[in-house]
Structure formats: structure tokens, C-alpha cells
MIDREN-156668 format. One record per residue (C-alpha): residue number from 1; residue in three letters; x, y, z. Coordinates in steps of 0.1 Angstrom, whole numbers, m for minus. Layout:
// residues N
+-----+-----+-------+-------+-------+
:   k :   r :     u :     v :     w :
+-----+-----+-------+-------+-------+
: NUM : ALA :     X :     Y :     Z :
...
+-----+-----+-------+-------+-------+
// end
This chain:
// residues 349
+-----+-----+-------+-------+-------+
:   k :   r :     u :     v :     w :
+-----+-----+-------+-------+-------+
:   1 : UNK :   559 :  1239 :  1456 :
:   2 : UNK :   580 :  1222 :  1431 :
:   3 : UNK :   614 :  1237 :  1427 :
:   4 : UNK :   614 :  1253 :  1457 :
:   5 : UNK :   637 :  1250 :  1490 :
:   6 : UNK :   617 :  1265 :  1526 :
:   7 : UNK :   630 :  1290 :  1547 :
:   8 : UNK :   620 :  1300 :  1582 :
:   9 : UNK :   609 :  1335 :  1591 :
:  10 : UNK :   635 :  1343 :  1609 :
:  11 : UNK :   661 :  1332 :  1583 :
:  12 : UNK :   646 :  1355 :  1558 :
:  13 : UNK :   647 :  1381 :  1582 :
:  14 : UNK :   684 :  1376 :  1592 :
:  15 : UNK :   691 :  1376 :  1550 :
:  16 : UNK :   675 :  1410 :  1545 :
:  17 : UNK :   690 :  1423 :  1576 :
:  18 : UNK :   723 :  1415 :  1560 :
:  19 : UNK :   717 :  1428 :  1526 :
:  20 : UNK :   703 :  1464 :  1539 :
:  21 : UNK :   726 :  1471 :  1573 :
:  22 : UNK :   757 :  1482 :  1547 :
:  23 : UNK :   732 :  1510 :  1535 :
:  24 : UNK :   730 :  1524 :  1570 :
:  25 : UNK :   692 :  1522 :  1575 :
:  26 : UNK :   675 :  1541 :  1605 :
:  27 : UNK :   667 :  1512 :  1626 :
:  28 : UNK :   632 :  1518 :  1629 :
:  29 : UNK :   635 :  1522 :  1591 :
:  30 : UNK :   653 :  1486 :  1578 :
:  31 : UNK :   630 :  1470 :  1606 :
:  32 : UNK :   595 :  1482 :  1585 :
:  33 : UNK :   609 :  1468 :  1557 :
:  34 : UNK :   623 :  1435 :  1566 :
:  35 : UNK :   590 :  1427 :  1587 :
:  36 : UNK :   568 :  1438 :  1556 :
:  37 : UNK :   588 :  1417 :  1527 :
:  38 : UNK :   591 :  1384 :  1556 :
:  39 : UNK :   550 :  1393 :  1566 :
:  40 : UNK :   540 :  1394 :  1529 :
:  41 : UNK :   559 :  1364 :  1524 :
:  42 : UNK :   544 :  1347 :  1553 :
:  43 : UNK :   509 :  1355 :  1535 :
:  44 : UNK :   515 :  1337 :  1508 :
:  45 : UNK :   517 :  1373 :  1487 :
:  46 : UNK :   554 :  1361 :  1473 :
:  47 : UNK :   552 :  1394 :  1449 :
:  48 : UNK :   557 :  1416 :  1471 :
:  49 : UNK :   579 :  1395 :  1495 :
:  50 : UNK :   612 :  1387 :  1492 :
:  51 : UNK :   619 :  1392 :  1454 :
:  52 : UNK :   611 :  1428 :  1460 :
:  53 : UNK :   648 :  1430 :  1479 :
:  54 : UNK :   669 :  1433 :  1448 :
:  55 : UNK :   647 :  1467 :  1433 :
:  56 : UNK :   650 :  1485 :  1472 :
:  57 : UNK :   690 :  1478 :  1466 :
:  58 : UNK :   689 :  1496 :  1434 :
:  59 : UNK :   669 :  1521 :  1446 :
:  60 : UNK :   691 :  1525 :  1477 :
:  61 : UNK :   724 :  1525 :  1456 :
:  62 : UNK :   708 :  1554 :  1432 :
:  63 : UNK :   698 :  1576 :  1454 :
:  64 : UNK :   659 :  1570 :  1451 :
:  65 : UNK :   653 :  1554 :  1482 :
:  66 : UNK :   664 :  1577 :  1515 :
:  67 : UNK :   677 :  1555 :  1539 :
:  68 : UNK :   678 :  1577 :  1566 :
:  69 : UNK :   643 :  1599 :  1560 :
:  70 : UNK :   631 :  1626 :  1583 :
:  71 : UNK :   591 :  1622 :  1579 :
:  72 : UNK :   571 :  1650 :  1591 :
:  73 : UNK :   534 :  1654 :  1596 :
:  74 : UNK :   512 :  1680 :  1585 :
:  75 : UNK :   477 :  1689 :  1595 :
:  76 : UNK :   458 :  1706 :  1566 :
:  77 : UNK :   420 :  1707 :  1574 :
:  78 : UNK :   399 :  1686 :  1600 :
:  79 : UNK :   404 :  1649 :  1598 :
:  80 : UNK :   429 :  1656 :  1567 :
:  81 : UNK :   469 :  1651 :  1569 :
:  82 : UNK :   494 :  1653 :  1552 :
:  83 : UNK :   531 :  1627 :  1556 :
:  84 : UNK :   559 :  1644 :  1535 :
:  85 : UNK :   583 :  1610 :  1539 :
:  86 : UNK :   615 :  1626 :  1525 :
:  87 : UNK :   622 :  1594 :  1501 :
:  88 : UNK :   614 :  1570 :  1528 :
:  89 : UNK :   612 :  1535 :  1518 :
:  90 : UNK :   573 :  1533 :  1514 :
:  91 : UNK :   569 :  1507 :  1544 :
:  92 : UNK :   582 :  1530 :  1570 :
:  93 : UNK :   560 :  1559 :  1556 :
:  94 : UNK :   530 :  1541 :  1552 :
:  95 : UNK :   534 :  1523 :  1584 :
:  96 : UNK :   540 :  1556 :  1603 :
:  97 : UNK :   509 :  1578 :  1582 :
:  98 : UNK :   486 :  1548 :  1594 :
:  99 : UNK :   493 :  1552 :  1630 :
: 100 : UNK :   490 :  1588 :  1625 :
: 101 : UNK :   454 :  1583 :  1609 :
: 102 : UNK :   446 :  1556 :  1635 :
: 103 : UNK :   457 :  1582 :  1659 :
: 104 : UNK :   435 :  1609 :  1645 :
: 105 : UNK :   405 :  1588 :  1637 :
: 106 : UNK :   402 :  1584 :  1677 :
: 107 : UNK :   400 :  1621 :  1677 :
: 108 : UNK :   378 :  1623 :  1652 :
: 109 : UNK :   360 :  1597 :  1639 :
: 110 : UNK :   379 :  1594 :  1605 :
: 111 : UNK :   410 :  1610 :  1591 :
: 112 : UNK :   424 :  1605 :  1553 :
: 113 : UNK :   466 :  1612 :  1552 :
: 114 : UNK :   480 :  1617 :  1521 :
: 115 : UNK :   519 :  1609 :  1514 :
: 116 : UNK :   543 :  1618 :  1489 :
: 117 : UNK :   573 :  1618 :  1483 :
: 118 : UNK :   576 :  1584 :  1492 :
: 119 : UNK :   584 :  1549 :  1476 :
: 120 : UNK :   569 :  1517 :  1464 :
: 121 : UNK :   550 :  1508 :  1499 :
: 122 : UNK :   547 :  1468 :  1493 :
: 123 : UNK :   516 :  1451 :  1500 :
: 124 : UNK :   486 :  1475 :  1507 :
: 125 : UNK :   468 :  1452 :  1529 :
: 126 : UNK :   496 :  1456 :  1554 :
: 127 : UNK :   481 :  1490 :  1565 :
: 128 : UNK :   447 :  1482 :  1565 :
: 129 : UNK :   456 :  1451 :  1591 :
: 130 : UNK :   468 :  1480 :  1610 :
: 131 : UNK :   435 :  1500 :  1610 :
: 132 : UNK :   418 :  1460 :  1614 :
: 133 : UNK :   438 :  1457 :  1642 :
: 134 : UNK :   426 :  1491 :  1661 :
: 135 : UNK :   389 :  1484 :  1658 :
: 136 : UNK :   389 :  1506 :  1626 :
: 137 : UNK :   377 :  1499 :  1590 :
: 138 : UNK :   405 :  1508 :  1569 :
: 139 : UNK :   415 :  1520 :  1530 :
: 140 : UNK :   447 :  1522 :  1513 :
: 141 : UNK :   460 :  1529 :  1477 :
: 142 : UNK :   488 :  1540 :  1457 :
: 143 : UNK :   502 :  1552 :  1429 :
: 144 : UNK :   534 :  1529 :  1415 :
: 145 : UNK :   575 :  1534 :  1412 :
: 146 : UNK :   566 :  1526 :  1373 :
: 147 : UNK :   541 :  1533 :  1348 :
: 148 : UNK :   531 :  1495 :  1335 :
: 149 : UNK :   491 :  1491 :  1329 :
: 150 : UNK :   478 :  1494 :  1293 :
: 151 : UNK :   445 :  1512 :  1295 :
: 152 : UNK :   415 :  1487 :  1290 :
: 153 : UNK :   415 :  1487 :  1253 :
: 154 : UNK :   451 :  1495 :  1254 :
: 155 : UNK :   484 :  1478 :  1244 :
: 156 : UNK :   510 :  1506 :  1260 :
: 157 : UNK :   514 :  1516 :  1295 :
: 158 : UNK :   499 :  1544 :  1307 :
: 159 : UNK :   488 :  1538 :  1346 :
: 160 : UNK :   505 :  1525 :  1374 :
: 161 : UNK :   490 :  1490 :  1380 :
: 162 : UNK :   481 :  1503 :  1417 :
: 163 : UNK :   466 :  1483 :  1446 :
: 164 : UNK :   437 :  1495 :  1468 :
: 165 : UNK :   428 :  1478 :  1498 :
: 166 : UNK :   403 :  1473 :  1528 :
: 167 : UNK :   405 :  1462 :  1561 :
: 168 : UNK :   379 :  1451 :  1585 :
: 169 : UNK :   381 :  1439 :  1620 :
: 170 : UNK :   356 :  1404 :  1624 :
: 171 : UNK :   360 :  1398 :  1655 :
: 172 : UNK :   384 :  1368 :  1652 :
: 173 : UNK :   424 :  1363 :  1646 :
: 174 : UNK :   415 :  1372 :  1605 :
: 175 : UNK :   405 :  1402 :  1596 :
: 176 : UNK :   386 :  1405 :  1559 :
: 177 : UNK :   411 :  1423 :  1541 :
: 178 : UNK :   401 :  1432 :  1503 :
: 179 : UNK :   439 :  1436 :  1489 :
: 180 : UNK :   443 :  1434 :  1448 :
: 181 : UNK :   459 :  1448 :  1417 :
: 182 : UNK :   439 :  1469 :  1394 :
: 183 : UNK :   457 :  1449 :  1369 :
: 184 : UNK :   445 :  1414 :  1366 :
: 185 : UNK :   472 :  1405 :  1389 :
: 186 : UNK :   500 :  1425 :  1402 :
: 187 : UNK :   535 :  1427 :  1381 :
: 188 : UNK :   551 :  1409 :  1411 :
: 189 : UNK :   528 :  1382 :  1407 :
: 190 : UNK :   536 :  1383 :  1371 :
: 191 : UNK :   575 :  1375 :  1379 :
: 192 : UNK :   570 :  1353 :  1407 :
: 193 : UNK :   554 :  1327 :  1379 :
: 194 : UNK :   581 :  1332 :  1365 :
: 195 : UNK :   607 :  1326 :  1390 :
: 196 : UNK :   584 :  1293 :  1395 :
: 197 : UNK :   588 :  1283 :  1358 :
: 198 : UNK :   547 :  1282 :  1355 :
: 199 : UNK :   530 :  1299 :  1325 :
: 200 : UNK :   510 :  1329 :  1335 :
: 201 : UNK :   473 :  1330 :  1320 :
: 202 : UNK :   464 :  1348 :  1286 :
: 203 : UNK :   453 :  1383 :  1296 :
: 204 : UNK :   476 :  1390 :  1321 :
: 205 : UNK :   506 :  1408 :  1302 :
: 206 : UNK :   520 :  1419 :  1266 :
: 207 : UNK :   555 :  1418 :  1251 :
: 208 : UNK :   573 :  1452 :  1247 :
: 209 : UNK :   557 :  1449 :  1211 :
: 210 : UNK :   521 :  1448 :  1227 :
: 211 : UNK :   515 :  1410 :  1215 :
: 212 : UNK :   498 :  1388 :  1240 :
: 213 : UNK :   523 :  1366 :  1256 :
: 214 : UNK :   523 :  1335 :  1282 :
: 215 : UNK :   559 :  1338 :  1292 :
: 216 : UNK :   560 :  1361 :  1324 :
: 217 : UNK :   595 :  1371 :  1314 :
: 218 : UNK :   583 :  1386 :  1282 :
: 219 : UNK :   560 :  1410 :  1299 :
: 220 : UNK :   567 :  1447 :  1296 :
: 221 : UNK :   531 :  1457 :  1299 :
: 222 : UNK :   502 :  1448 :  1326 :
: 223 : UNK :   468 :  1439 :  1311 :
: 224 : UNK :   437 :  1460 :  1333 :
: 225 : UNK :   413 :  1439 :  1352 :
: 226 : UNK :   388 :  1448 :  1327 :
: 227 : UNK :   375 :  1485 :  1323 :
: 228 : UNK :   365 :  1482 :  1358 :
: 229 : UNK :   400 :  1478 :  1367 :
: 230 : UNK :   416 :  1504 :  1342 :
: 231 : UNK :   390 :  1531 :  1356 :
: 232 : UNK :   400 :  1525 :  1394 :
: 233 : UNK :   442 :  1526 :  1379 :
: 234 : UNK :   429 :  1562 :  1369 :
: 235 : UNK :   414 :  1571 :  1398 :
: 236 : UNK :   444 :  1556 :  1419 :
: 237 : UNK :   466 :  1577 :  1398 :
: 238 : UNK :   445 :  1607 :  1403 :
: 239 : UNK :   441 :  1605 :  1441 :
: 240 : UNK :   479 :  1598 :  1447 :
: 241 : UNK :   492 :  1625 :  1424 :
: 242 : UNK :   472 :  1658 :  1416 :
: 243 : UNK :   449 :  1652 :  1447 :
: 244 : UNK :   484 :  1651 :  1473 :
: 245 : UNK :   499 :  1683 :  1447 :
: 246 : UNK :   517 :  1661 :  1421 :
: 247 : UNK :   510 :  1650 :  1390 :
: 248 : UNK :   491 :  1620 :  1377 :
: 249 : UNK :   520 :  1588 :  1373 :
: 250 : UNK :   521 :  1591 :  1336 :
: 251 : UNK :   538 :  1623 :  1337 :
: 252 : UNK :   561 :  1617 :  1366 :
: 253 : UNK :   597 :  1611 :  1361 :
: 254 : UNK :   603 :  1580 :  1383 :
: 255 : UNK :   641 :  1584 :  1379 :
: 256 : UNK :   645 :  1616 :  1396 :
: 257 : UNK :   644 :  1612 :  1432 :
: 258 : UNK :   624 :  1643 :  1447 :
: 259 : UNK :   591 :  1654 :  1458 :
: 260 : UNK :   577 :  1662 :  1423 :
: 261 : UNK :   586 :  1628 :  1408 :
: 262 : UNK :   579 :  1608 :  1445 :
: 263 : UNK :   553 :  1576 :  1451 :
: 264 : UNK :   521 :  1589 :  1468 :
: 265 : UNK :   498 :  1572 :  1487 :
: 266 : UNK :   462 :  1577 :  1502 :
: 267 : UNK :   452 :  1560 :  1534 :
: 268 : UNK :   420 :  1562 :  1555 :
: 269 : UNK :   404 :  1548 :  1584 :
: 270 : UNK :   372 :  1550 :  1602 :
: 271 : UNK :   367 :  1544 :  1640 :
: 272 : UNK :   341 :  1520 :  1639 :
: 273 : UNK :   329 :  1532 :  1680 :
: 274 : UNK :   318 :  1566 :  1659 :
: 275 : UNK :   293 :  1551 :  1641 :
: 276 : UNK :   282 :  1519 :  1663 :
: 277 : UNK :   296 :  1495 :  1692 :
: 278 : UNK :   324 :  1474 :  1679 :
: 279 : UNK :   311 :  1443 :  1692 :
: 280 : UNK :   280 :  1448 :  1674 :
: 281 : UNK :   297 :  1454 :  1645 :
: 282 : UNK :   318 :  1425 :  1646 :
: 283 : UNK :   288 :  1404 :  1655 :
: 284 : UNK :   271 :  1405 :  1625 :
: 285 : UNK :   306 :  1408 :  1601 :
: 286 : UNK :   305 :  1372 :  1613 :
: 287 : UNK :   271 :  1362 :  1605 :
: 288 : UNK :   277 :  1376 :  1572 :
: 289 : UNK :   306 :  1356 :  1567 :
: 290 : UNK :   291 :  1326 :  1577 :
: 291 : UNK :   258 :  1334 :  1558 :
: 292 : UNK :   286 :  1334 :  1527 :
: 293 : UNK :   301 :  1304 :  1532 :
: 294 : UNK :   268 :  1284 :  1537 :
: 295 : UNK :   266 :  1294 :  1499 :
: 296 : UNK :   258 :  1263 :  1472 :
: 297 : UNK :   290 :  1252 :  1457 :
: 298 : UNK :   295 :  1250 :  1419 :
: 299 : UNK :   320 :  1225 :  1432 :
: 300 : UNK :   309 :  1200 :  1462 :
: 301 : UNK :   344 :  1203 :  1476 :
: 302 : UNK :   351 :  1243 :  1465 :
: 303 : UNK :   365 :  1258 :  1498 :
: 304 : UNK :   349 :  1295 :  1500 :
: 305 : UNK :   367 :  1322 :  1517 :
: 306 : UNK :   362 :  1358 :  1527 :
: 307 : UNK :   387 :  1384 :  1515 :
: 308 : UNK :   420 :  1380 :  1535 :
: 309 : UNK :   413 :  1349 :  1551 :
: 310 : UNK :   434 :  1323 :  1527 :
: 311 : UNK :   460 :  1345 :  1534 :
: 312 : UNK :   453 :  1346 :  1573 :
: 313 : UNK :   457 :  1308 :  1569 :
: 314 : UNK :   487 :  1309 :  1550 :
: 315 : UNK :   502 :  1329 :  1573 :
: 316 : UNK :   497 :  1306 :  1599 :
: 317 : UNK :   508 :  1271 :  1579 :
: 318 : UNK :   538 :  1290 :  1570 :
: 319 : UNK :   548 :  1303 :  1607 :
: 320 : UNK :   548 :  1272 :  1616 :
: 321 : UNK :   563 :  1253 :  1584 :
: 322 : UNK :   584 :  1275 :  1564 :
: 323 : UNK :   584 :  1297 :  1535 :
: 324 : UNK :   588 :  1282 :  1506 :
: 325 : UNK :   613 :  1306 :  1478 :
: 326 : UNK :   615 :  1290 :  1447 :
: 327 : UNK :   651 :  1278 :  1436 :
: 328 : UNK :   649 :  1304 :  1404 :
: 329 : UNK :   649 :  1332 :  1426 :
: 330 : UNK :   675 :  1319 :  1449 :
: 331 : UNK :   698 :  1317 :  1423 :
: 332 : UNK :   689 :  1353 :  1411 :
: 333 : UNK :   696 :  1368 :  1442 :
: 334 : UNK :   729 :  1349 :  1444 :
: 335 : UNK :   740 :  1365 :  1410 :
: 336 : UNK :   728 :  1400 :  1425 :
: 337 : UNK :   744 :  1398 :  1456 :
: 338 : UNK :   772 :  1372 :  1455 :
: 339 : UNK :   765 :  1334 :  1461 :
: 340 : UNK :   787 :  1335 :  1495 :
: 341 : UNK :   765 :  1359 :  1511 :
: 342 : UNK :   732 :  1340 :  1499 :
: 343 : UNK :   740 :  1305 :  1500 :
: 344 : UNK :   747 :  1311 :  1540 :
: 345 : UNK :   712 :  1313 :  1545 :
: 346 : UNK :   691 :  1294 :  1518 :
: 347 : UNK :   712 :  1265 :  1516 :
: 348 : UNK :   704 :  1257 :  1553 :
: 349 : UNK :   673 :  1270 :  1549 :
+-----+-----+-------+-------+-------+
// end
């Protein structure tokens, strides 16, 4: 990556364990984080890596973020939870209402845990690898810390541009994990062009005006993924907020920190052993996949790969090679948090 310097894992983590330990962090708390921002950036998802640090300060420093939550767990009906996460960061909450569903789907088959009160929970797929990772097929979504989709047809923001994910276990070391916007990208994406100097595509964002625009740091407002992806911001909205007792996004008022005005989220899993033996299962996942990738090429040389597995293979390049963090955002976090405390750990990379 032009413009760019590479950092190890482990450097990143030591960074963002020195940015958030003067916040006074449960343990088990700073540790979701940090292994979520370093694991996303390991992925190659940059958005919702490492440039995501600066926001969680902010939110820490107002009052927004809880840095030392007391999550609690409530059954409601069946299969059906509910996580109250107290202003947790949304990494530990998620995290945690994941195990708890995992936990309850071995009960039962399949559980769905709703959680409010919570924050922006980073990269949905991270849960879903969790539910992948149990033998379970697993769902994820979210409403957002900010209202920034225009409606399909739309040139003001009205929706959160929320992710939804899936996770599925195949049976090797990368599970197919459907992760994406209901934007056409994410905003993070959005800013990491930006940060990388690149132009981002028509389509992708407006100016505060509501003009089309090509700079990603003119964007105020998300363009929808189509209609298809403005209808699933709605329903995203919908199942994260009046579904969990809250209302819909666009009438929450993100700068008071309670339970009214909290991030919700929706997981689910299903324990694949209900329906069918995993191995089974996993068996013909794979001949499905490869059944896919025998698909004729538009391109001769066009690589073609199931959900999550670029980033499975990005994860593992970059484990063994580095991270790269373009020099833009480097320099941003310097001015954020002070060029002495940065420079000790990206200059040496």
C-alpha cells in the first residue's frame, strides 16, 4: 500500500493498550476491544480497525462509553434473551451476548439475544466467527452510534448505515462469513480512502449539501446499497430499536448516554447438531464452494472467493507480514494523542 508504514500485531495491540489503560478499563473489557480493532485490522477490514480508536476516546472522555460496565443477562421467553450492557463498549457486549446465545443454542437448538444499551460493536462478522467457531450458523446486526444513510431515493440521513452478518462453519480454517454495510460500503471504509488519499467511487457518499461527491472527506451522508440496501437499514433499525424496547435510530438522541438513547444489537445462532450432523453439513458447504469456484470466469485470471474467505487470507498474509496503517492516519492519531506517545510505536513499526 502506497503511503503506508506496516506494523506488527502485537505493536498495534501494545498502542491501544496504552491509549485506553488511563481510562481504567475492566480488563476483560479493554482486552475485547483491543483484540477486535487489531483482528479487524488483521482482516484487512481497516474501517473498523484501528482508526476506530480516536471515536472510543471521545466516547470514553464524554461519558458515552462505560468503561467499567456491569452486563447482566435476562431470560424473557424460550430461546429469547435479553443483555442490558450498561454502556459497555459494544465489543465486550457483543462478545459476551454471543457466548451467551452459543451457550443457549446448546440447550436449545437456537436462541436470539437482544442488547441495548450498548455501543458501536465494530465489525459484525467478529460474532458470527464466534457462532462459526462452535459448530453453529450464526447472525448479527446492529443499529449505529449515528444516523448517516440517505434512504434510497434520499439525499439526508435518516438510517443508520448498519451491518448484518452470517457465519458458517465449512469445515476448514475459513469460515464463510457474509459481513457488509447496508450502505454501499461502510462510513469507515469511506474515511479509510481517505486516510489513503484514493478517490472513493460515485455513489458512495454526498456532501452536507446532498451533492454527489468523490472526496471521502466531504462525506456527511452514506449512499444505500440500492433499495435493497435502504430496506434492510430499516429493518436493522427496527429490530435493534422498537423490537429490544427503544426506538427506531432516527429518533434516538445519540448524545445522551442511557438506555433510551443506547446502540442495540440482535444476534442469533443455530446449533447446526439440531437440525443435522455437523460433518455432513460441513461436507457439502465444501462442495458447494468448490462447485462455485469451478464457475466460468468473465476474466481468465478473476480469483473467485466465498464470503469471508479474502479476508481469512488476509488475515493470515498479515499475521505473518504486518499491518499496513497508512501514514495519513498515523499522523492523525499523532495530533489526537500527542506525537511522543505515537511515534513510539509506528516509527518502529
Amino acid at each position: 500500500m502506497a503511503n503506508s508504514l506496516t506494523v506488527s500485531a502485537h505493536t498495534l495491540r501494545a498502542f491501544l493498550n496504552t491509549v485506553l489503560d488511563p481510562h481504567g478499563l475492566l480488563p476483560a473489557v479493554e482486552q475485547a476491544v483491543v483484540e477486535h480493532l487489531v483482528r479487524a485490522n488483521l482482516r484487512g477490514v481497516d474501517s473498523h480497525g484501528l482508526q476506530q480508536i480516536m471515536g472510543y476516546d471521545r466516547s470514553l472522555r464524554s461519558g458515552r462509553i462505560n468503561p467499567r460496565p456491569q452486563i447482566t443477562i435476562h431470560p424473557r421467553r424460550g430461546a429469547i434473551l435479553e443483555v442490558q450492557a450498561d454502556g459497555s463498549p459494544g465489543q465486550y457486549a457483543a462478545q459476551v451476548a454471543m457466548e451467551t446465545a452459543i451457550a443457549q443454542a446448546r440447550e436449545t437448538g437456537i436462541a436470539l439475544v437482544g442488547i441495548t444499551h450498548s455501543n458501536h460493536f465494530g465489525m459484525a462478522g467478529y460474532y458470527v466467527q464466534q457462532a462459526a467457531a462452535a459448530g453453529m450458523i450464526g447472525f448479527a446486526t446492529s443499529d449505529t452510534n449515528v444516523v448517516d444513510l440517505a434512504p434510497y431515493g434520499g439525499k439526508s440521513a435518516k438510517l443508520g448505515n448498519n451491518p448484518m452478518a452470517w457465519g458458517l462453519p465449512t469445515g476448514t480454517e475459513i469460515p464463510l462469513v457474509l459481513d457488509m454495510a447496508t450502505g454501499a460500503v461502510s462510513g469507515g471504509k469511506i474515511k479509510h480512502f481517505a486516510y489513503q488519499g484514493i478517490s472513493i467511487p460515485e455513489g458512495w457518499g454526498l456532501t452536507p449539501e446532498g451533492t454527489v461527491t468523490q472526496d471521502g472527506n466531504e462525506v456527511a451522508v452514506n449512499l444505500a446499497a440500492s433499495y435493497k440496501g435502504s430496506g434492510l437499514a430499516l429493518i436493522a433499525d427496527l429490530l435493534c430499536g422498537p423490537l429490544l424496547g427503544t426506538a427506531a435510530a432516527m429518533f434516538k438522541q445519540k448524545s445522551i448516554p442511557d438506555a433510551a438513547n443506547g446502540t442495540g444489537h440482535l444476534l442469533g445462532v443455530v446449533d447446526i447438531s439440531a437440525w443435522t450432523d455437523l460433518d455432513r453439513f460441513t461436507a457439502r458447504v465444501q462442495a458447494a464452494i468448490a462447485e462455485l469456484k469451478a464457475t466460468p470466469r468473465l476474466e481468465a485470471n478473476q480469483p473467485l472467493y466465498y464470503p469471508g474467505e479474502l479476508e481469512g487470507l488476509t488475515e493470515q498474509v498479515r499475521s505473518r507480514s504486518g499491518i499496513p496503517v497508512p501514514v495519513k492516519l498515523v499522523e492523525t492519531l499523532a495530533d489526537y494523542f500527542g506525537a511522543d506517545r505515537v511515534q513510539e510505536f509506528f516509527d518502529a513499526g
